[in-house]
mmCIF file of the C-alpha atoms, coordinates in Angstrom:
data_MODEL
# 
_entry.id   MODEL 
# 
loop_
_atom_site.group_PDB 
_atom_site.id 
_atom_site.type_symbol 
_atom_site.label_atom_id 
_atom_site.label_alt_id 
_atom_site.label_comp_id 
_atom_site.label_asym_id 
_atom_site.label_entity_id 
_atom_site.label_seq_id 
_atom_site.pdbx_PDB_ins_code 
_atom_site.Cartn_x 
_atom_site.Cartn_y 
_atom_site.Cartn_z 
_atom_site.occupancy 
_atom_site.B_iso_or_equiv 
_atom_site.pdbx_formal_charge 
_atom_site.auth_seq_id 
_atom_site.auth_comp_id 
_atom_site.auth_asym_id 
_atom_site.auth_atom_id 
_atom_site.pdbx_PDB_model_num 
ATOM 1   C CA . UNK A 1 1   ? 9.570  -153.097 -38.211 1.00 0.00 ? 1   UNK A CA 1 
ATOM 2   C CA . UNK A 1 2   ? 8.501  -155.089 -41.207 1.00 0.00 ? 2   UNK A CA 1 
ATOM 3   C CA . UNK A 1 3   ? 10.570 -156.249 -44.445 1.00 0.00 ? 3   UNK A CA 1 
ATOM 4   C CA . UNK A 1 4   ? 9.171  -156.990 -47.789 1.00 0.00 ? 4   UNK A CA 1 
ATOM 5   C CA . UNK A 1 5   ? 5.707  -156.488 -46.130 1.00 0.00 ? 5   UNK A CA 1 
ATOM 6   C CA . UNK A 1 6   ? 6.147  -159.170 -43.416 1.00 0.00 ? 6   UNK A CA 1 
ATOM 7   C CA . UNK A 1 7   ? 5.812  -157.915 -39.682 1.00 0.00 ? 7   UNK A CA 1 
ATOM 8   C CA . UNK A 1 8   ? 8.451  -158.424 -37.404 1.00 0.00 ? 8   UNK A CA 1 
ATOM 9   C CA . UNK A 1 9   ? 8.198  -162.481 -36.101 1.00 0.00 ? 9   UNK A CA 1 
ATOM 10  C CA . UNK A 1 10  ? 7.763  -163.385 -32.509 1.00 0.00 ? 10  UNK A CA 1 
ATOM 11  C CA . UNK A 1 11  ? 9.811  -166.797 -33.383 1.00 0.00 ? 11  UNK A CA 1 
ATOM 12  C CA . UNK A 1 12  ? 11.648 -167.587 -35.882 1.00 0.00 ? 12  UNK A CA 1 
ATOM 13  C CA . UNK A 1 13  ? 12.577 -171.746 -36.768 1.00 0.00 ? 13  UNK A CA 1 
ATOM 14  C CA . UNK A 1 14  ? 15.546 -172.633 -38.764 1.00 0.00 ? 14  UNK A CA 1 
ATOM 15  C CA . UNK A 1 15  ? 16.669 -175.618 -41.249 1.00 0.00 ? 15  UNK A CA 1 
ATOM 16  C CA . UNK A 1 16  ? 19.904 -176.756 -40.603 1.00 0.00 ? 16  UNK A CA 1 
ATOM 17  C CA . UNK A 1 17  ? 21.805 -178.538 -43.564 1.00 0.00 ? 17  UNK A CA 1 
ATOM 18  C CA . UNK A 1 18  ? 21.800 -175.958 -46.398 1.00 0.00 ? 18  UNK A CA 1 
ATOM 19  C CA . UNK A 1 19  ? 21.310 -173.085 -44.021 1.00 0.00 ? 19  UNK A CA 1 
ATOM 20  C CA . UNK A 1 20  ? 23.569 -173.530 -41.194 1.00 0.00 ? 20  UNK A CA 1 
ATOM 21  C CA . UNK A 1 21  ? 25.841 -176.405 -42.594 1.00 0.00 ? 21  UNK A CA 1 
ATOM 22  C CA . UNK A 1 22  ? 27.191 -176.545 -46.372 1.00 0.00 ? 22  UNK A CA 1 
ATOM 23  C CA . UNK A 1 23  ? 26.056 -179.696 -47.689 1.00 0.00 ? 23  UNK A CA 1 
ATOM 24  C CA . UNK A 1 24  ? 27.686 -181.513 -50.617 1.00 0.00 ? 24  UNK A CA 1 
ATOM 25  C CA . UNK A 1 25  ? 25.962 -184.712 -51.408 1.00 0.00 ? 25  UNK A CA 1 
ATOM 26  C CA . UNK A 1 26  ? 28.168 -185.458 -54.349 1.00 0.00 ? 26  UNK A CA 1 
ATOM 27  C CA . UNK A 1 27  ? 30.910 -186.322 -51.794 1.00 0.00 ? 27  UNK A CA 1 
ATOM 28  C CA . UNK A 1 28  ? 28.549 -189.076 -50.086 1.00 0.00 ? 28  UNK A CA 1 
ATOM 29  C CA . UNK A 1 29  ? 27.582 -190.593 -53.794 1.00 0.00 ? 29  UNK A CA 1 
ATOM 30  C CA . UNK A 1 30  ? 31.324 -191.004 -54.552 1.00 0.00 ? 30  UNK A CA 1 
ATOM 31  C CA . UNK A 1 31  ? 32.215 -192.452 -51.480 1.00 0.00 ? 31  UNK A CA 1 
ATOM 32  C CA . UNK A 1 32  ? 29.593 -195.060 -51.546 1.00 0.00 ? 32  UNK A CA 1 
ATOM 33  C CA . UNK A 1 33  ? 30.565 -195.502 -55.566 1.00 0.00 ? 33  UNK A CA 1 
ATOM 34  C CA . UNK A 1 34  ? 33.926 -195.805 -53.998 1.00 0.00 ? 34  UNK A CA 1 
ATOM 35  C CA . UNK A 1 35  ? 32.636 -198.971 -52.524 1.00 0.00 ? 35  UNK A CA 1 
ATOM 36  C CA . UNK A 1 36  ? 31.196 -200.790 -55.108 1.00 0.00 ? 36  UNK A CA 1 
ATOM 37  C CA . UNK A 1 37  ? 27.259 -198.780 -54.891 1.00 0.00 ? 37  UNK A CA 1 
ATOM 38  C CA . UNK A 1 38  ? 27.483 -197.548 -57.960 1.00 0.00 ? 38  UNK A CA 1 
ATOM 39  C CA . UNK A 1 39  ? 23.526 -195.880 -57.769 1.00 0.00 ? 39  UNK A CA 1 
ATOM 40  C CA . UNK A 1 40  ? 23.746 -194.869 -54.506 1.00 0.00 ? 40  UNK A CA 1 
ATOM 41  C CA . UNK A 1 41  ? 21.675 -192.165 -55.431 1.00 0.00 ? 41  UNK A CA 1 
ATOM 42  C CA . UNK A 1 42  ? 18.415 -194.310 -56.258 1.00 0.00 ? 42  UNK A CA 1 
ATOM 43  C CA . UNK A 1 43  ? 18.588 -195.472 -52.533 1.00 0.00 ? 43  UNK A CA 1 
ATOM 44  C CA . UNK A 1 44  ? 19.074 -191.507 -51.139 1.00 0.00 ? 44  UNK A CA 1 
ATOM 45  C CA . UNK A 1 45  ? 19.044 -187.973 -52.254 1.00 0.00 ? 45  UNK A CA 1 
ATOM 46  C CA . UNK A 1 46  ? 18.337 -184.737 -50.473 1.00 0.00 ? 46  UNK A CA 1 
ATOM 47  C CA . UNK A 1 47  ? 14.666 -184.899 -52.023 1.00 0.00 ? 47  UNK A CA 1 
ATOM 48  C CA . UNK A 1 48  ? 13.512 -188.176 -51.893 1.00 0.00 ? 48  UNK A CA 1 
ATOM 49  C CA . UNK A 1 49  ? 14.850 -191.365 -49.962 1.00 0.00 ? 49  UNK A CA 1 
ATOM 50  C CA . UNK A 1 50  ? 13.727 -195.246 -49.502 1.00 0.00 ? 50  UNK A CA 1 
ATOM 51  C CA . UNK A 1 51  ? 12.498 -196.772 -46.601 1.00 0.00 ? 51  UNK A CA 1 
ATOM 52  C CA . UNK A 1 52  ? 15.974 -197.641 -44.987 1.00 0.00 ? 52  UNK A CA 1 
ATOM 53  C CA . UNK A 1 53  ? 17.027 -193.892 -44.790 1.00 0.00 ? 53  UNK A CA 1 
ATOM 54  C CA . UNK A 1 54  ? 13.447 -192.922 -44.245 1.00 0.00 ? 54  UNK A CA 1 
ATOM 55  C CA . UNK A 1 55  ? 13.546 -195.207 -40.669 1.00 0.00 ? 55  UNK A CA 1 
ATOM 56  C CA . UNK A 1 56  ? 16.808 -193.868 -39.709 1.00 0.00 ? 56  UNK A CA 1 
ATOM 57  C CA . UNK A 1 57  ? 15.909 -190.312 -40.087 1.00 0.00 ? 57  UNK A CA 1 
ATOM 58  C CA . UNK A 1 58  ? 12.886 -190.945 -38.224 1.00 0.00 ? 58  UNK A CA 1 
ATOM 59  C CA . UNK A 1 59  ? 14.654 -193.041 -35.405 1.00 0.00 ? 59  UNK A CA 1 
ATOM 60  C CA . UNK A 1 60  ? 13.002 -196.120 -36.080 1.00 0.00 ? 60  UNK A CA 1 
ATOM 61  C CA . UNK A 1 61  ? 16.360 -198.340 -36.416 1.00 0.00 ? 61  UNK A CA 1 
ATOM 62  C CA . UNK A 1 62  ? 19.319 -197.640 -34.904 1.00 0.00 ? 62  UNK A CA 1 
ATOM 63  C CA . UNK A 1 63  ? 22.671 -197.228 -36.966 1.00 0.00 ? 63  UNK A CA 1 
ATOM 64  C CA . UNK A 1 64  ? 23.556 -200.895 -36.313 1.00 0.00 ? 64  UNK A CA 1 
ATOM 65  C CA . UNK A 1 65  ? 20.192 -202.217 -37.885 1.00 0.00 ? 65  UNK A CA 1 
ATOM 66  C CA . UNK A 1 66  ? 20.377 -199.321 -40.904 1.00 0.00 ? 66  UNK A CA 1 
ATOM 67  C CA . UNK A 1 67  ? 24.064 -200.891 -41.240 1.00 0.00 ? 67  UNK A CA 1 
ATOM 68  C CA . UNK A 1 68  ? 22.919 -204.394 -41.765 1.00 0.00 ? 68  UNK A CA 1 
ATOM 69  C CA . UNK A 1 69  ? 20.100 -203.666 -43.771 1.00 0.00 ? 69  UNK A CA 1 
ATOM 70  C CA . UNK A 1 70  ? 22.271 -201.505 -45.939 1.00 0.00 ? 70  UNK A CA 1 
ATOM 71  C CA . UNK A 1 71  ? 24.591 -204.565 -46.228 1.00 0.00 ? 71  UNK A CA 1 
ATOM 72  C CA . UNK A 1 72  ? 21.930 -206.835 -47.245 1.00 0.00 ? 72  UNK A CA 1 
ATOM 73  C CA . UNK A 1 73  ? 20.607 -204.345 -50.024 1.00 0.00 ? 73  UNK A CA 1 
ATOM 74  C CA . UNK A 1 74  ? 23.801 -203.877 -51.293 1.00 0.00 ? 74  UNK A CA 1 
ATOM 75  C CA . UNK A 1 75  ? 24.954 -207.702 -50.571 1.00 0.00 ? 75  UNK A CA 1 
ATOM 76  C CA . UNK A 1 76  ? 28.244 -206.017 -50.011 1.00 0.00 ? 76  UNK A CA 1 
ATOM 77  C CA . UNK A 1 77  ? 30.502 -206.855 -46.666 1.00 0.00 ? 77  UNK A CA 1 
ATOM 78  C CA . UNK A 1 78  ? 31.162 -203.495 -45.696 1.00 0.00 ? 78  UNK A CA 1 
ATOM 79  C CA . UNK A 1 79  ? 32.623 -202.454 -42.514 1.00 0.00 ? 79  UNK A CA 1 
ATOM 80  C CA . UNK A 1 80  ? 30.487 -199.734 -40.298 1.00 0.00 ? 80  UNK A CA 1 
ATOM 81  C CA . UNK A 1 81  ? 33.588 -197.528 -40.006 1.00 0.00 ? 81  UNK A CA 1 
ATOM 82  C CA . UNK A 1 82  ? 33.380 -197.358 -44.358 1.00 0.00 ? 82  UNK A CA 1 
ATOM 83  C CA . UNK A 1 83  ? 29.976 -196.900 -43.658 1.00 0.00 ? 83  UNK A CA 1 
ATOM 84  C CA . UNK A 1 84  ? 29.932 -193.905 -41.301 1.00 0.00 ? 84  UNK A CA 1 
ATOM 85  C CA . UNK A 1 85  ? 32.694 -192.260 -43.193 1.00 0.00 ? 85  UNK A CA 1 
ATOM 86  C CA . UNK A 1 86  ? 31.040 -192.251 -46.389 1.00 0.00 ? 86  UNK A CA 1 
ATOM 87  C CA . UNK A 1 87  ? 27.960 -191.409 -44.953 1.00 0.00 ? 87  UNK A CA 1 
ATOM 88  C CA . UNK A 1 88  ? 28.992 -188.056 -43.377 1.00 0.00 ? 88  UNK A CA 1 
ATOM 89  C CA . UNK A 1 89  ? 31.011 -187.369 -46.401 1.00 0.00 ? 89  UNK A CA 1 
ATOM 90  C CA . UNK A 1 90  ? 28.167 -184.917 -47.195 1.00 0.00 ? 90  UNK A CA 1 
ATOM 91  C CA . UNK A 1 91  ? 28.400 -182.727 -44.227 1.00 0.00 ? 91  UNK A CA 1 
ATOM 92  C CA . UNK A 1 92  ? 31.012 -180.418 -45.165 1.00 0.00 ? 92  UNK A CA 1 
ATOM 93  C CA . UNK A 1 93  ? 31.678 -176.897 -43.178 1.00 0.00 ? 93  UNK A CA 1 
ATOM 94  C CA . UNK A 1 94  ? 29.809 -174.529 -40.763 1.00 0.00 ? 94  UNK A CA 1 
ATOM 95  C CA . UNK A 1 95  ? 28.536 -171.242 -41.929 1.00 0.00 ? 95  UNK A CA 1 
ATOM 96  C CA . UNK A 1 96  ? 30.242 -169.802 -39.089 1.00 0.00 ? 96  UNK A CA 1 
ATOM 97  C CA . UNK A 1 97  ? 29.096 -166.273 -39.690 1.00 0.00 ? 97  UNK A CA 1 
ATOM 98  C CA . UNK A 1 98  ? 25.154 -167.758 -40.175 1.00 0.00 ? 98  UNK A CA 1 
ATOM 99  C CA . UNK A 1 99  ? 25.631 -169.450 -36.695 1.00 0.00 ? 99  UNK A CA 1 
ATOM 100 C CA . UNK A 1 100 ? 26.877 -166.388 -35.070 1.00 0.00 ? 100 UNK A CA 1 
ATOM 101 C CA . UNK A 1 101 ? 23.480 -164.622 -36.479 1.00 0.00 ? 101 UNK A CA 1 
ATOM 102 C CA . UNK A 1 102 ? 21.643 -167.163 -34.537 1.00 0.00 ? 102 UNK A CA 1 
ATOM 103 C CA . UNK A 1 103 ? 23.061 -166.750 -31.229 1.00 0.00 ? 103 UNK A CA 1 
ATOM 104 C CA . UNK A 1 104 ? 22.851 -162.892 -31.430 1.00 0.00 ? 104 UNK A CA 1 
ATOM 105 C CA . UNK A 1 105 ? 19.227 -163.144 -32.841 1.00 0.00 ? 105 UNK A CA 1 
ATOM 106 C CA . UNK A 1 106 ? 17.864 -166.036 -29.871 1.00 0.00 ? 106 UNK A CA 1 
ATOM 107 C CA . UNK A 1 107 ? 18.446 -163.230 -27.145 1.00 0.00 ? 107 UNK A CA 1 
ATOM 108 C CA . UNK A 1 108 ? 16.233 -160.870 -28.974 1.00 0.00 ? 108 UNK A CA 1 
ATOM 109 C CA . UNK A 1 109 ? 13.317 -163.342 -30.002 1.00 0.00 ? 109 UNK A CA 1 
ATOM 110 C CA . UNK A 1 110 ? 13.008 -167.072 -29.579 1.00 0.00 ? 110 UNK A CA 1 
ATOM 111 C CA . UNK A 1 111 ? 14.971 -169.057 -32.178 1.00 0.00 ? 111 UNK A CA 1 
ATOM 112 C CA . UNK A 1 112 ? 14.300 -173.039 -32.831 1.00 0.00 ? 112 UNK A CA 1 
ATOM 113 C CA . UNK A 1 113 ? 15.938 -175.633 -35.290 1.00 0.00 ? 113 UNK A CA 1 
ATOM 114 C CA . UNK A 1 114 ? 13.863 -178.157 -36.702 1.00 0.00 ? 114 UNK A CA 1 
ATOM 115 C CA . UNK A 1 115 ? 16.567 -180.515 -39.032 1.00 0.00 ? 115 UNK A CA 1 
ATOM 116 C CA . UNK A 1 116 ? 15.920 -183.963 -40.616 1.00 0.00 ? 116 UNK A CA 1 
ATOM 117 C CA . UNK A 1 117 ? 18.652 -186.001 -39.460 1.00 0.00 ? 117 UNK A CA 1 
ATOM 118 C CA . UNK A 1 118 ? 19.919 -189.451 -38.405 1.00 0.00 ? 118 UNK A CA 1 
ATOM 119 C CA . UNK A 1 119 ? 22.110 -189.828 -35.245 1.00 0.00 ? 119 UNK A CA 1 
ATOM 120 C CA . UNK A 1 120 ? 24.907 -190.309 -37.469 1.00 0.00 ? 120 UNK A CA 1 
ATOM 121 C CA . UNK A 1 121 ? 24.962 -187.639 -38.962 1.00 0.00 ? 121 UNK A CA 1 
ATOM 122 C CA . UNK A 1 122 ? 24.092 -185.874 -35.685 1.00 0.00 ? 122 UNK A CA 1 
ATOM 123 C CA . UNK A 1 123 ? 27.222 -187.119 -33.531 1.00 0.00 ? 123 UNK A CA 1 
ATOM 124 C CA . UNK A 1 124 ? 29.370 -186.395 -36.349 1.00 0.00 ? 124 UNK A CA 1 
ATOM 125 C CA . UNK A 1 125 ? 28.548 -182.638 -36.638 1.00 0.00 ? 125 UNK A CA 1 
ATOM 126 C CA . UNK A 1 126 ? 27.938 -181.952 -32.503 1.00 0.00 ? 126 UNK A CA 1 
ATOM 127 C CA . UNK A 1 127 ? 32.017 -183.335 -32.745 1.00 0.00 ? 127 UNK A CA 1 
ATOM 128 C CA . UNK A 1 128 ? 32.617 -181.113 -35.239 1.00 0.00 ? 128 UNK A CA 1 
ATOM 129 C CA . UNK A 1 129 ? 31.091 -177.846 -33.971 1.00 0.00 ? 129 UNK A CA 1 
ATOM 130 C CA . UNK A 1 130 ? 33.227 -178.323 -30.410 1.00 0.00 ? 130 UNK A CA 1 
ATOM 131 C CA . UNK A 1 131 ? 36.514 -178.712 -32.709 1.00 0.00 ? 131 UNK A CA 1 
ATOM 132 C CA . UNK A 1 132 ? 36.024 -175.714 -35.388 1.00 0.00 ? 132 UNK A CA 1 
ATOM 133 C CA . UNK A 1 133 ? 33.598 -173.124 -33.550 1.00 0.00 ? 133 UNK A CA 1 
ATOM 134 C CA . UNK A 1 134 ? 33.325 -171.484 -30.115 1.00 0.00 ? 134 UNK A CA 1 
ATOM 135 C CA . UNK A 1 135 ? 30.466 -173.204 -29.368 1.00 0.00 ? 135 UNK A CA 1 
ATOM 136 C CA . UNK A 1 136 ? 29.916 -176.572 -27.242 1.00 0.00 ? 136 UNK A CA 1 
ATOM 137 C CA . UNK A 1 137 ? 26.818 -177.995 -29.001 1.00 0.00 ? 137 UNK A CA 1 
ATOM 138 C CA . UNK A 1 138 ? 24.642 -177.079 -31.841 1.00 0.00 ? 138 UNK A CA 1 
ATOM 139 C CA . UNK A 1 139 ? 21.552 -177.004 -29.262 1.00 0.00 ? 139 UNK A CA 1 
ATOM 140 C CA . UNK A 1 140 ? 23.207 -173.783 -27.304 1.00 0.00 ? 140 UNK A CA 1 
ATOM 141 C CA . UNK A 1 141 ? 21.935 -171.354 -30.298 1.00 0.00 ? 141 UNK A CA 1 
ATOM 142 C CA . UNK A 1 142 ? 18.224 -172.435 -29.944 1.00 0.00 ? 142 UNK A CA 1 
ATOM 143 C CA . UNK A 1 143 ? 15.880 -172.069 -27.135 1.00 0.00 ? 143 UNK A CA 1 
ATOM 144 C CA . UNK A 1 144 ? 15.488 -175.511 -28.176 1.00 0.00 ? 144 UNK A CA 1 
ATOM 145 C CA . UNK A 1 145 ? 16.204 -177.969 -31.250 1.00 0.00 ? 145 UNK A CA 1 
ATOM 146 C CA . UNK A 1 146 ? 14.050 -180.736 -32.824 1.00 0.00 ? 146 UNK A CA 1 
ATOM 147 C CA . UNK A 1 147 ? 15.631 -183.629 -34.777 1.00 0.00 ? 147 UNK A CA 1 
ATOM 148 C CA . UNK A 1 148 ? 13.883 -185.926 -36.655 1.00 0.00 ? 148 UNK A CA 1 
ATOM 149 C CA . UNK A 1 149 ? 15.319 -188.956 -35.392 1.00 0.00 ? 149 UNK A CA 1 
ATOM 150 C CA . UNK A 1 150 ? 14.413 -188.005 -31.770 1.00 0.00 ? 150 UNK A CA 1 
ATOM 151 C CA . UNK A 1 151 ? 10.782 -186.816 -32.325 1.00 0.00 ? 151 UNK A CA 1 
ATOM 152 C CA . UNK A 1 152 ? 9.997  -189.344 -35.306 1.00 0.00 ? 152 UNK A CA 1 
ATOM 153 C CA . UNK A 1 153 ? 8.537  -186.896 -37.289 1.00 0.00 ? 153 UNK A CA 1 
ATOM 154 C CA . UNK A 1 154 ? 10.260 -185.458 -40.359 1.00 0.00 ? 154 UNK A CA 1 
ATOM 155 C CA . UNK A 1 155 ? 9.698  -182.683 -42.819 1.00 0.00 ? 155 UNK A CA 1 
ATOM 156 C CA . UNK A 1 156 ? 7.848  -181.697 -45.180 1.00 0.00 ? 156 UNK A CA 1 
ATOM 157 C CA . UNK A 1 157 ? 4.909  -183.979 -43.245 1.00 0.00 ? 157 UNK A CA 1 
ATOM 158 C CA . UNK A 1 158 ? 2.685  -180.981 -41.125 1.00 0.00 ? 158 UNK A CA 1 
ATOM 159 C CA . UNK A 1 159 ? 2.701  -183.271 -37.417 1.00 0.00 ? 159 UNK A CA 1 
ATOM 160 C CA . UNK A 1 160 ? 6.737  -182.372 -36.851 1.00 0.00 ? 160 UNK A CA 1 
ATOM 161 C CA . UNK A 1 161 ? 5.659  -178.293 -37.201 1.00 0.00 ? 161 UNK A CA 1 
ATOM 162 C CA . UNK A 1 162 ? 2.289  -178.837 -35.292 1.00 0.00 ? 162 UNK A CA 1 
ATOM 163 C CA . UNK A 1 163 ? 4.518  -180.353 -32.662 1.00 0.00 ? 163 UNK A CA 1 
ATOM 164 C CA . UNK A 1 164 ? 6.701  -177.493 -32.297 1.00 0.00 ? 164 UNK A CA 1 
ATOM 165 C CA . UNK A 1 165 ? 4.074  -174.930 -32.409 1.00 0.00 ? 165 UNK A CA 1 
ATOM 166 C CA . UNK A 1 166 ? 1.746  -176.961 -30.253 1.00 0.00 ? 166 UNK A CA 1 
ATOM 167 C CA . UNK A 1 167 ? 4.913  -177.527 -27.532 1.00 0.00 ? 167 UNK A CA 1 
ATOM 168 C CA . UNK A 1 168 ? 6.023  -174.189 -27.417 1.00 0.00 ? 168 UNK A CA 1 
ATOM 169 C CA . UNK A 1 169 ? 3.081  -172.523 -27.959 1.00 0.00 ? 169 UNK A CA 1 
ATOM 170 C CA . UNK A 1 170 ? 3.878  -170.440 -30.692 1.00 0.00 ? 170 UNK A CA 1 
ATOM 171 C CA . UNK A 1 171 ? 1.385  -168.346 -32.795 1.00 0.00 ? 171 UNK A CA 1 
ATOM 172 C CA . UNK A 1 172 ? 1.826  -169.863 -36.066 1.00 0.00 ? 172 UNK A CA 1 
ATOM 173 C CA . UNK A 1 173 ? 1.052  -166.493 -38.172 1.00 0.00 ? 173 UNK A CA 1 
ATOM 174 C CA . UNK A 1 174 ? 3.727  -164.550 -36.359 1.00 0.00 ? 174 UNK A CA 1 
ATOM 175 C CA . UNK A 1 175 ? 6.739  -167.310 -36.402 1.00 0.00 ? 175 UNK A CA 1 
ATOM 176 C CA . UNK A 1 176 ? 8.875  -167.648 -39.804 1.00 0.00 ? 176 UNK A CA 1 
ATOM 177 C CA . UNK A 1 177 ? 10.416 -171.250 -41.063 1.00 0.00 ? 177 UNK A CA 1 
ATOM 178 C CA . UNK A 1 178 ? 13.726 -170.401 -43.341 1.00 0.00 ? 178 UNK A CA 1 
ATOM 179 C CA . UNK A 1 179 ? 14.633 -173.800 -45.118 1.00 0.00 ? 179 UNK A CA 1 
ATOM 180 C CA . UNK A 1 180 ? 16.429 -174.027 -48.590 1.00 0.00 ? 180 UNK A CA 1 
ATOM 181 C CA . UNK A 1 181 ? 13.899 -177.021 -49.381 1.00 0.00 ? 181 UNK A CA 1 
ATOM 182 C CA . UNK A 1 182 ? 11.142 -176.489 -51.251 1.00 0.00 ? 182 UNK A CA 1 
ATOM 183 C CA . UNK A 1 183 ? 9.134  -179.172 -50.594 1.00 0.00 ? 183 UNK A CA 1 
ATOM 184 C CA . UNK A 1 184 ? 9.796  -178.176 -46.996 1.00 0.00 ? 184 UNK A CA 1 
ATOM 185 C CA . UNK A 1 185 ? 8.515  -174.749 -47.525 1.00 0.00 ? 185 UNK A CA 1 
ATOM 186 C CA . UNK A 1 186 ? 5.310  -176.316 -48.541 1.00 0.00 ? 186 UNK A CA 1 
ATOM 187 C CA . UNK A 1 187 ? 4.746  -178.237 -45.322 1.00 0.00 ? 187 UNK A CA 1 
ATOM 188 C CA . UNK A 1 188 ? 5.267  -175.173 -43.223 1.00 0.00 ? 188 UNK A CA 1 
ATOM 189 C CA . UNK A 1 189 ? 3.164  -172.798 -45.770 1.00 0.00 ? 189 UNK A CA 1 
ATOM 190 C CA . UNK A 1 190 ? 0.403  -175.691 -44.505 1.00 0.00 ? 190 UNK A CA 1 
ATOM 191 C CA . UNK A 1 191 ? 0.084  -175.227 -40.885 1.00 0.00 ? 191 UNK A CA 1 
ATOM 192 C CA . UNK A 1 192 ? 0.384  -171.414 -41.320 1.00 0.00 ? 192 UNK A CA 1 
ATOM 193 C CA . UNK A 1 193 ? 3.778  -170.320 -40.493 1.00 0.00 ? 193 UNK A CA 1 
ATOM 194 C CA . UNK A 1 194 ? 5.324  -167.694 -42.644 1.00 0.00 ? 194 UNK A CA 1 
ATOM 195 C CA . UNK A 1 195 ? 8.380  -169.053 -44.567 1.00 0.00 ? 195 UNK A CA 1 
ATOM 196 C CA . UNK A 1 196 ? 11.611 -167.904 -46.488 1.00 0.00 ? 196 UNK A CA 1 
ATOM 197 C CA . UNK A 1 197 ? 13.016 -169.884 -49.134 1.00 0.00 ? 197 UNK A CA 1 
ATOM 198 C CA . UNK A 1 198 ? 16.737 -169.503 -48.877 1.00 0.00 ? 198 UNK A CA 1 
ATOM 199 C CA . UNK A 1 199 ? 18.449 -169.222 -51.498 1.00 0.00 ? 199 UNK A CA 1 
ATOM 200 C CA . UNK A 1 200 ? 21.816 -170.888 -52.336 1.00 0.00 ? 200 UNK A CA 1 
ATOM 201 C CA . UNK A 1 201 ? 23.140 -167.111 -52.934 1.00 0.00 ? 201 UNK A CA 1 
ATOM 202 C CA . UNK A 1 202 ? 21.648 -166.185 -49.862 1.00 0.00 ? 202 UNK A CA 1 
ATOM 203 C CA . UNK A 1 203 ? 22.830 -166.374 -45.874 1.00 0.00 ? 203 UNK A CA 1 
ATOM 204 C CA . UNK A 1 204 ? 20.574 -165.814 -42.745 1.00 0.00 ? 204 UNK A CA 1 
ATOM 205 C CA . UNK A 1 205 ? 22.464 -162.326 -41.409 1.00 0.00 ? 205 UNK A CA 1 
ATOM 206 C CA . UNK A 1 206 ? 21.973 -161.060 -44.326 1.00 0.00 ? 206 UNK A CA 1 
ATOM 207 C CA . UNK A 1 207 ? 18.321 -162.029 -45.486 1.00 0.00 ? 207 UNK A CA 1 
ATOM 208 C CA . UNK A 1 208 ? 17.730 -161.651 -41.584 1.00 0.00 ? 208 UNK A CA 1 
ATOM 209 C CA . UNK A 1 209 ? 19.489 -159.042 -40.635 1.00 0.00 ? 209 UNK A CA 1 
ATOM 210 C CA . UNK A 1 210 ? 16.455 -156.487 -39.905 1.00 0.00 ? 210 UNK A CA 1 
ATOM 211 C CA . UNK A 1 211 ? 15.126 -158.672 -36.852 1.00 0.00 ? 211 UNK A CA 1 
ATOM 212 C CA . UNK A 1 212 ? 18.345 -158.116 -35.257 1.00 0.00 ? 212 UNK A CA 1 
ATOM 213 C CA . UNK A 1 213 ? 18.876 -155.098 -32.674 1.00 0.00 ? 213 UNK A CA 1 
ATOM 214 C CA . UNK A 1 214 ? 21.857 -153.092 -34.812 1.00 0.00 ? 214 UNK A CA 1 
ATOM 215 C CA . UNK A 1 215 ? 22.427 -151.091 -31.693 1.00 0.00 ? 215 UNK A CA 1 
ATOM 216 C CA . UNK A 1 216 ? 22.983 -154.377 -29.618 1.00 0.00 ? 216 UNK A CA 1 
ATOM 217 C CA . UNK A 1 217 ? 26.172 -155.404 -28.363 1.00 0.00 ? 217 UNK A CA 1 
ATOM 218 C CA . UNK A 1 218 ? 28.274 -158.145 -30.553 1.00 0.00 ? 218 UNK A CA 1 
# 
């Protein structure tokens, strides 16, 4: 079965914020303007990022060194609890119906998530998917997940793709990357996978919706 010309996948990896998970970024700049960082969005935007976010996406400080160094940047005394909360301001609501997709399409063909993230973020949304879904953890939908702060690699950069082609052994040609990045598209256009841009208008079951068995179950 093919769409568009493209053959049916053996794998298929999946973005997370922006494809999973409504993002509003807005709500994080006014909280941290709330607090007296009026340009928060010189230090971090979905696109580009300085060093401090950059090592906390990656893993390489924990959220009680990004806390102080955000502190001394801003030379404000805030606490980590105003921190944290404006922080995952910008994680707003599940596409419930997206996530369902998922778990329907991993027990036809394998499904991975590859997100850039920080374990702040992360703890806040694995919380949040217990409270407002049926499912336990975000990890269940996926033969397996990569974060960025656990494997120190982030996108667009080709090693964090190479490492989950190279672990799982996929076959690069046959496995599709859907991210609603462009840059990230990019990356994965470089080590060969197929891609799919999505689209703010756009949501995986329906863009997706061919590589799913119709006649399966619910």
């Amino acid at each position: 079965m093919a769409q568009n010309g493209m053959k049916k996948p053996t794998a298929v990896i999946f973005d997370f914020g922006g494809v999973l998970l409504n993002l509003d970024l807005k709500k994080t700049l006014l909280a941290f303007e709330s607090l007296g960082i009026p340009h928060f969005e010189d230090l971090f935007n979905l696109y580009k990022s300085t060093a401090l976010f950059d090592d906390l996406e990656i893993g390489k400080v924990t959220p009680a060194q990004f806390m102080d160094n955000l502190r001394r940047e801003t030379e404000l005394e805030l606490s980590d609890d105003q921190i944290t909360e404006a922080w995952n301001a910008l994680l707003m609501d599940f596409r419930t119906e997206s996530l369902h997709f998922v778990a329907r399409l991993k027990t036809q063909i394998p499904a991975y998530l590859y997100s850039n993230t920080n374990i702040i973020h992360y703890e806040c949304f694995q919380e949040r998917i217990r409270e407002v879904t049926p499912f336990s953890h975000l990890n269940e939908l996926f033969h397996r997940a990569y974060y960025s702060h656990e494997i120190g690699m982030r996108k667009p950069h080709p090693e964090g793709f190479l490492h989950i082609i190279q672990e799982n052994a996929l076959d690069a040609s046959s496995t599709l990357f859907v991210d609603d990045n462009a840059d990230n598209i990019e990356g994965a256009k470089s080590v060969g996978l197929l891609t799919h841009h999505l689209q703010p208008d756009e949501r995986v079951e329906q863009v997706l919706s061919w590589l799913v068995n119709q006649d399966m179950p619910r």
